[in-house]
C-alpha positions in Angstrom: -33.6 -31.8 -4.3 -34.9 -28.4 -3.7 -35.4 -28.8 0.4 -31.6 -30.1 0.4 -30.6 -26.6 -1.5 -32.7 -24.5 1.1 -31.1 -26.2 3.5 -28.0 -25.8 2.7 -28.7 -22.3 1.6 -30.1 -21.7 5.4 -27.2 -23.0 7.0 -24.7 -21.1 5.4 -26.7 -18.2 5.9 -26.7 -19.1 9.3 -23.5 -19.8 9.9 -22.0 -16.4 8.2 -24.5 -14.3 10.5 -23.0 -16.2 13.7 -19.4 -16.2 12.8 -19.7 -13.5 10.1 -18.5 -10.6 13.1 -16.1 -12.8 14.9 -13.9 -13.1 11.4 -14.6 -9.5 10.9 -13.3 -8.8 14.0 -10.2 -11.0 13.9 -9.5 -9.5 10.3 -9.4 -6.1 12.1 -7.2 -7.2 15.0 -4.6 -8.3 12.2 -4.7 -5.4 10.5 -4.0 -3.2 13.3 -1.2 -5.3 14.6 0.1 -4.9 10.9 -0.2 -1.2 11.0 1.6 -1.4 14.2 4.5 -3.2 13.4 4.6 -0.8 10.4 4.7 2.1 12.1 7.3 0.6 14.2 10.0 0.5 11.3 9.2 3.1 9.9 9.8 5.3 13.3 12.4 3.2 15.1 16.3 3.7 14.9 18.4 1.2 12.7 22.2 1.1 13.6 24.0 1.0 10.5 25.8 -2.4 9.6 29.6 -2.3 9.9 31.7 -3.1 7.1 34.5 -4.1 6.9 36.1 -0.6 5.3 34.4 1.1 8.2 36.2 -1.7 10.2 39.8 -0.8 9.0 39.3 3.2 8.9 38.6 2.7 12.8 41.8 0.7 13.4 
């Protein structure tokens, strides 16, 4: 019972120190595109939506 523990302990390890970066990575890749896209709204134009007063004051 205690060789299957190390073991699995071992490979987990193992596994988070190969892929451990790559998600890391990935996780920073999202959050720049998020900040991105963020910065986007917040500095682009918006037209304003018509209504339908505005609609009859232009008529």
């Amino acid at each position: 019972m205690q060789h299957d523990a190390a073991a699995w302990l071992l490979e987990i390890a193992l596994a988070l120190r190969v892929f451990g970066p790559d998600v890391i990575r990935g996780y920073r890749r999202l959050l720049t595109a998020g900040v991105r896209i963020g910065i986007t709204q917040l500095t682009g134009t918006r037209t304003p939506a018509h209504t339908p007063e505005s609609q009859q004051e232009a008529q």
